[in-house]
N, C-alpha and C positions, 0 to 999 in steps of 0.2 A: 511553538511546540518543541522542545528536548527533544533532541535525539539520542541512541546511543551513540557514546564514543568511540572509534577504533582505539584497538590500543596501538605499543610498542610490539614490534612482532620478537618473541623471543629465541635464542638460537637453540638451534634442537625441535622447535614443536611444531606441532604436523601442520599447524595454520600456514596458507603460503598466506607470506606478505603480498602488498600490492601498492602500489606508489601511488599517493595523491595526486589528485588533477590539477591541482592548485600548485602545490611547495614541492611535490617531489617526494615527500616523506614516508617511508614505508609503514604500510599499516597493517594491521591483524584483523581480517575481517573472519566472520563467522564462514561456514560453508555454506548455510541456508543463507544468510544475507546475501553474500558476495553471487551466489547463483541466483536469486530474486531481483540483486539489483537494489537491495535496500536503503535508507537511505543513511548512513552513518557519519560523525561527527569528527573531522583531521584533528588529532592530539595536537597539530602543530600549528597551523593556521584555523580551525574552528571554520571552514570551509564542508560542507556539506559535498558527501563525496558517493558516486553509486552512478549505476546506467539509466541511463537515457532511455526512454519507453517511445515508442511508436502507438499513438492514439489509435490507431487502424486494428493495432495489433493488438491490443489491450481491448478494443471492442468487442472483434473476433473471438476472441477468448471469452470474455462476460459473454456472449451468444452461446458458442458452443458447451462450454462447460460450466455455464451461468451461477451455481453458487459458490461449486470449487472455485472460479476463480479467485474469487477473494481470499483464499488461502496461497496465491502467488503475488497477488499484487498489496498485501495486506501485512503484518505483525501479527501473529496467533491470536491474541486479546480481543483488537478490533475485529479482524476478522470471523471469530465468533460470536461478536456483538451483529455484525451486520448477517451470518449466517442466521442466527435465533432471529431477528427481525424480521426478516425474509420467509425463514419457512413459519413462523405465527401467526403472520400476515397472509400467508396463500390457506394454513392450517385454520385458520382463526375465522376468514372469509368461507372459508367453505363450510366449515359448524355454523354458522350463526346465517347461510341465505336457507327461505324459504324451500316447502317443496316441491314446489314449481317457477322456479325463479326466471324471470325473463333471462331474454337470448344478451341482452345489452349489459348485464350485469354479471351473465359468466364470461362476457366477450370480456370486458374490463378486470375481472380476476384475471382468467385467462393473460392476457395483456400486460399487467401488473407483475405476473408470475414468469413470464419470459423476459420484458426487458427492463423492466427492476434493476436485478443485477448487475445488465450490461449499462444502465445509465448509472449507476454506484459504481462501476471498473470506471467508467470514462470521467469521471471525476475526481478520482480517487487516481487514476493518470495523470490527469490535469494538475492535480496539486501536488505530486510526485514532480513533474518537471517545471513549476515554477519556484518551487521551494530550492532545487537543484541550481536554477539561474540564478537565486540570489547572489549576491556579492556577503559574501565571509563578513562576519562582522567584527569589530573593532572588540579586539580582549581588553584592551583598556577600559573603552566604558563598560564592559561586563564588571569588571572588577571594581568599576570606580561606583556601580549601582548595588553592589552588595553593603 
C-alpha cells in the first residue's frame, strides 16, 4: 500500500517539522496526520514513520465512540467507506427484518451494530503497527522495478 510522503519542511511555514525515527531527517507532517498518528512515508530513508497505537486503546475507542472512531484511526476516504458499510448494514438490517422478528436475530443486529466497529478499529490497529515494524525498503530495488 502507498503512503503519503512527508515532505521537506520549509523555513517560515507553520508545519513543525519532526525528525524521522529511522535517519533523523526532518519532516513536514500534516497537523491531522502527525496528531492521528498517521502513517507517513521518510523523503529520506522510505521508512514508514507515525505513532505507535495501544490495541487496548484503540478497542476502547471503537466501543465507546464505535463509528467516529474510524475517523481517528483511518484516512478520510476509507474511513467513509467503512462508516457507509456500517450504518447500511445496521440501516439495511433493520428495513429488510420481518414484523416480528425473533429475539436471536435482533440480538445479532444488535451485536453486529456495537462490536462491528470495535473489531474494524482492532484491526485496522493491527495493521497500523505491523506496517510501522516493517524494515524501510531498499530504494534501489524500487527504482531498479520501475
Amino acid at each position: 500500500m502507498n503512503y503519503p510522503a512527508a515532505g521537506r519542511p520549509i523555513e517560515g511555514a507553520t508545519a513543525k517539522a519532526v525528525p524521522c525515527v529511522a535517519c533523523g531527517a526532518d519532516l513536514a507532517i500534516g497537523r491531522w496526520d502527525r496528531w492521528n498518528g498517521f502513517l507517513v512515508e521518510c523523503w529520506s530513508c522510505h521508512k514508514l514513520h507515525g505513532k505507535a497505537r495501544s490495541l487496548k486503546n484503540v478497542a476502547l475507542a471503537g466501543l465507546f465512540f464505535n463509528i467516529l472512531s474510524f475517523w481517528f484511526l483511518m484516512r478520510p476516504r476509507k474511513a467513509l467507506l467503512w462508516t457507509v458499510v456500517f450504518v447500511g448494514l445496521v440501516l439495511g438490517g433493520g428495513l429488510f427484518l420481518p414484523s416480528k422478528p425473533p429475539d436471536s436475530l435482533l440480538l445479532l443486529l444488535a451485536g453486529t451494530a456495537l462490536l462491528g466497529p470495535v473489531a474494524a478499529a482492532v484491526i485496522a490497529g493491527v495493521s497500523h503497527q505491523t506496517r510501522l515494524l516493517q524494515p524501510a525498503p531498499n530504494p534501489r530495488s524500487r527504482l531498479d522495478s520501475m
